[in-house]
N, C-alpha and C positions, 0 to 999 in steps of 0.2 A: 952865905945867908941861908938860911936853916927855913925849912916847907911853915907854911902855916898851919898844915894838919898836925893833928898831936898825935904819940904816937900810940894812944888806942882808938882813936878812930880809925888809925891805918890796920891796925890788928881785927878790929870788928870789918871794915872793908876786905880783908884777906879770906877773914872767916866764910864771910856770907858770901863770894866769890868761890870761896871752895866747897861752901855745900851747893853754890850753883851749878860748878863743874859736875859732883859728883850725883845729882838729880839728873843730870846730863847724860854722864857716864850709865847710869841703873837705867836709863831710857836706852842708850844704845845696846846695850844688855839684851834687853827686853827685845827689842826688833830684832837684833840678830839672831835671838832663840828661836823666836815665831819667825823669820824666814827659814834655820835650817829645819823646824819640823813641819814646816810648809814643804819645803825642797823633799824632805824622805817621803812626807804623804805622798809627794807627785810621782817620787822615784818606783814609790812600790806600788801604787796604780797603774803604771806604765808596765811595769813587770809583771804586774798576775795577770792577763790573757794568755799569754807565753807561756807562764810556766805551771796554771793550772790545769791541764787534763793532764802533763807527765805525772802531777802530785796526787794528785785525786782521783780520776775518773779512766777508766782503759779505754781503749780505745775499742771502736764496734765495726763492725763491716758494714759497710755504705753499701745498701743496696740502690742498684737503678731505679732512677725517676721514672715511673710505671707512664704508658703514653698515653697520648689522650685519647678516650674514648666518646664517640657519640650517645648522647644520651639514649637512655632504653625508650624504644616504643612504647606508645598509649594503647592501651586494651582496644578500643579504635582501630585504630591501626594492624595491629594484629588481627582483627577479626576481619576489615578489609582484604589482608592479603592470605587468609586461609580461605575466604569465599571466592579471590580471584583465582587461587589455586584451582579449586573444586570446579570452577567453571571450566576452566582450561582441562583438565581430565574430561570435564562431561563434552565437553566440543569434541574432542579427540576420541572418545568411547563412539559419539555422535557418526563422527568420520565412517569407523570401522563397521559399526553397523550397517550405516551407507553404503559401503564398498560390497560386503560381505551378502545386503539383501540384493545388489545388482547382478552377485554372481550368480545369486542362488535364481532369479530371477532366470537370466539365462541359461540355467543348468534347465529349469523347469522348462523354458522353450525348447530346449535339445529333447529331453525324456517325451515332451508332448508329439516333438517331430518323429521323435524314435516308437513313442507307444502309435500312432498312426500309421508309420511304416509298416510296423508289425502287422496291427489290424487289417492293412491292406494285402499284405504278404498273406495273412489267416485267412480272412474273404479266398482270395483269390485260390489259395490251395483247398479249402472247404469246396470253392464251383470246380476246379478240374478233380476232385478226389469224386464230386456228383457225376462230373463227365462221364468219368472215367466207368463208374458205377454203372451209368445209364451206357453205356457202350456194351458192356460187358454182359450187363440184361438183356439189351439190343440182340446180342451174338447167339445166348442161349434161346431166346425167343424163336430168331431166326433157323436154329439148326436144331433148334428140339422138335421145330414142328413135323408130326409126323405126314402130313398129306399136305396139297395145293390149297385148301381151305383154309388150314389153321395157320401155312405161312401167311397167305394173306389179311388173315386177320391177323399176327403176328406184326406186319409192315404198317396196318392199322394203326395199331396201339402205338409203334411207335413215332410214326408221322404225328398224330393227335398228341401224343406226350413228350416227347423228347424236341423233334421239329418244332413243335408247336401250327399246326394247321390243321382245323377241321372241313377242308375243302382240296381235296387230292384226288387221283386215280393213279391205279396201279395199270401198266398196259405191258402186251408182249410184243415181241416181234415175230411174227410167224409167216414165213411162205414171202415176204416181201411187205405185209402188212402189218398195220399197228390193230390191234384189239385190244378193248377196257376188259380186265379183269375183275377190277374190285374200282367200286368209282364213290367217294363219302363226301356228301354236303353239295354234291353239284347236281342241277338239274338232269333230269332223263334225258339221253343222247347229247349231252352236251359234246360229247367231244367223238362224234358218230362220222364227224368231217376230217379227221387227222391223218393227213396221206404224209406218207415216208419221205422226208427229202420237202418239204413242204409246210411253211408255217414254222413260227420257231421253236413247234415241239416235234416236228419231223425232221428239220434241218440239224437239229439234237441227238435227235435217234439217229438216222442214219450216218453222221460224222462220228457218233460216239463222244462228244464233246457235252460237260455239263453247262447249261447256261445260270446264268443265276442273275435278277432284275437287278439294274443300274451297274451291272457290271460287264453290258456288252448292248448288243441294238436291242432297241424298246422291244418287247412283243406286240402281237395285232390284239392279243387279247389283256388287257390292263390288269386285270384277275392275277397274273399268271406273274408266279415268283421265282420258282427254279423249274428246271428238266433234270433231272439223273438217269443217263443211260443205267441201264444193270448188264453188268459183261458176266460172261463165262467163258474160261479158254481161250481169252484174248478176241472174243465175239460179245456185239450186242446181242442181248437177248431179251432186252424190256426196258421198259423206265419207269420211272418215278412223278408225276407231274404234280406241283404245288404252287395252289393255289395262294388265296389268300391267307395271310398269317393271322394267330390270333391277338385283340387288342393291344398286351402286355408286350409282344413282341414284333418291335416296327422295322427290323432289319436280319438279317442272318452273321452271323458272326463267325470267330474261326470255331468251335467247337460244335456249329452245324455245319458248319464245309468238312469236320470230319466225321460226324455220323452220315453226311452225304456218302466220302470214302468206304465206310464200313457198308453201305446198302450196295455201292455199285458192285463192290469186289462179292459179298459174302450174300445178300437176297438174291443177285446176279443167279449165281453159283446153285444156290437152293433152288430157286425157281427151276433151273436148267435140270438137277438132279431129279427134283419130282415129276416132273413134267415127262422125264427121259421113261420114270417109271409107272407112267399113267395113274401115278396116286392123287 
């Protein structure tokens, strides 16, 4: 039994089936094309990182990552730490000065203690170079004089100037008695009562011992400040008697205990030689 299609309708159904396959076919075509040039685009994006700087670009020296710095100071800032500087110098300059005025300080008390010493040392060689002067005139006075008169006014001058007292007598010893020679500032006869051995300007003369007030028993008379025997030849042969001193001078010191020395040894001596010679 034979189809009931005829057989162009089977030919137009073959036909129109075969342009369907091949509308099919140009479609598969079609995608396969745009997948492989899909595929190459991806191929050769994948590959140029890699192989562009060999192609292109040379290669450079990588220098190190520089580190990190603190940002710069504000002008502030800066000006804070150059004024704390300068502070710190001026304390320190401060210090030194300190130090420097303390030494000087103490140098100046040393110079002050040293110019003081000196000036003490100057005084004190200025009054013994006076001594020494006033001794010396003492000696020429005493041995220039040419008679009994002029020594004694000689012995004057220098009891009033050198001793310092204008209330003295000069006395001798003779035959066993005392006699006033030369007597300044004291009343008539005052000393008309003075026996040898007797009273502490007889007990002076005859021992040959000097007295001198507050440095041995009171005297009877309050007046009364030294005794100076005057020797000659290892003998009394007079003394000295002194009175009261003058205002300026309220005690005897060592450079009148040696012009006492130079009276006893050397007016001694004179007195004895003129006297010897009835001048």
């Amino acid at each position: 039994m034979t189809s009931g299609k005829r057989p162009g309708d089977v030919a137009a159904a073959v036909e129109r089936h075969g342009r369907d396959l091949q509308k099919v076919n140009d479609r598969l075509k079609d995608l396969i094309s745009s997948l492989q040039s899909e595929r190459a685009r991806i191929d050769h994006a994948r590959a140029a990182p890699a192989a562009a700087p060999a192609a292109t670009t040379p290669l450079r020296p990588v220098s190190p990552a520089p580190l990190p710095t603190s940002p710069a100071p504000a002008p502030e800032e800066n000006e804070r730490l150059r004024l704390a500087i300068e502070l710190a110098e001026a304390r320190e300059a401060l210090g030194r000065a300190a130090d420097q005025r303390q030494h000087l300080a103490a140098r100046l008390v040393e110079l002050e203690a040293e110019n003081t010493r000196l000036c003490d040392e100057f005084v004190a060689a200025e009054e013994q170079t006076t001594a020494l002067v006033e001794r010396y005139a003492s000696l020429e006075r005493i041995h220039g004089a040419p008679g009994t008169e002029d020594l004694l006014q000689a012995l004057e001058e220098i009891v009033i100037s050198v001793v310092g007292s204008e209330e003295f007598a000069v006395l001798e010893l003779r035959d066993g008695a005392l006699r006033v020679m030369r007597a300044f500032g004291l009343p008539a006869g005052a000393l008309d009562g003075a026996r040898l051995g007797e009273g502490t300007l007889g007990r002076a003369v005859a021992t040959g011992t000097r007295w001198v007030a507050g440095q041995g028993a009171p005297a009877e008379d309050d007046r009364l400040s030294a005794v100076v025997p005057l020797q000659a030849a290892g003998r009394t042969v007079g003394a000295i008697a002194v009175f009261r001193l003058l205002g300026h001078k309220p005690f005897f010191g060592p450079d009148d205990h040696a012009v006492f020395d130079l009276l006893a040894e050397h007016a001694g001596a004179a007195l004895e030689l003129r006297r010897s010679r009835g001048s």
